[in-house]
N, C-alpha and C positions, 0 to 999 in steps of 0.2 A: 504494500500500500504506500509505503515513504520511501521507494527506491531509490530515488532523489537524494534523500536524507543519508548520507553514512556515520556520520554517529550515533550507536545506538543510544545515549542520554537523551541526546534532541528528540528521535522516535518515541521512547515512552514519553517524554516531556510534552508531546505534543498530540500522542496519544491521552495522556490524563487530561489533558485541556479539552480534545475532543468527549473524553467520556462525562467533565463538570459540566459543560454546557446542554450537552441530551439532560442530564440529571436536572441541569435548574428549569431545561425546558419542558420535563413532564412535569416539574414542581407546581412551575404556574400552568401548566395544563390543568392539574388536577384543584389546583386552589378555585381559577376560573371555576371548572364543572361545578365544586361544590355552592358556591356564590349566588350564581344562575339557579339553584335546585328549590330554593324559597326566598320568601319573601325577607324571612326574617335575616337570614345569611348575607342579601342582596344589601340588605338595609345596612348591616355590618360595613360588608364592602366598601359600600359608597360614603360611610363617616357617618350615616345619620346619629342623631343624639335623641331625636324627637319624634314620635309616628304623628302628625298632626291628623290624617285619618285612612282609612283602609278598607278595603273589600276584596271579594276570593277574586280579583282580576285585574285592579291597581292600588296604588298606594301614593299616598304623597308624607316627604319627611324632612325636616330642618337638619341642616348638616351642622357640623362645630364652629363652618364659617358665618352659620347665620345665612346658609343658601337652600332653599327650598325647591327640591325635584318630587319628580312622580317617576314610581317603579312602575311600568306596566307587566304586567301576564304575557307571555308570546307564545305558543306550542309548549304550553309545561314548563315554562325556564321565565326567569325573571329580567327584564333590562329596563338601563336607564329611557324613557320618554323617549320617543326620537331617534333611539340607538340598538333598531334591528341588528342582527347579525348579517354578515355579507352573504349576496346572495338571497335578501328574502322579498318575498314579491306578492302582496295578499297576505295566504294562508299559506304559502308554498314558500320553504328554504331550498335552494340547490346548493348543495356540496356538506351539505349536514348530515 
């Protein structure tokens, strides 16, 4: 794979830098999934301190800046107002 490379230090050196980076990247994969999975998790996420009001499909909540968002519902998963996932279009995601 690093045939390029002949010192073997540099190969593992640059091998472990490849393996940290998959690691932090399924980190925050998996931190997103959990986020998205409720409301209450979302509301974490995004700093809220305050639920000002709520239903099974949105939410509105004061953040620690004193910034006021709405969570909405999407296909079971929760996002910021305005901030579908890429690719969604209606009721339909492509590439989800």
């Amino acid at each position: 794979m690093f045939g390029w490379v002949k010192n073997k230090t540099v190969k593992i050196l640059i091998s472990v830098i490849i393996l940290f980076v998959i690691i932090l990247g399924l980190i925050q994969l998996l931190s997103l999934r959990k986020a998205h999975s409720t409301f209450e998790n979302y509301y974490a996420f995004r700093g809220c301190n305050q639920i000002l009001n709520k239903t099974s499909d949105h939410g509105t909540c004061k953040t620690n800046t004193g910034q006021t968002i709405k969570i909405v519902k999407y296909n079971n998963k929760w996002y910021l107002d305005g901030d579908l996932p890429w690719g969604c279009l209606g009721k339909v995601c492509f590439g989800w």
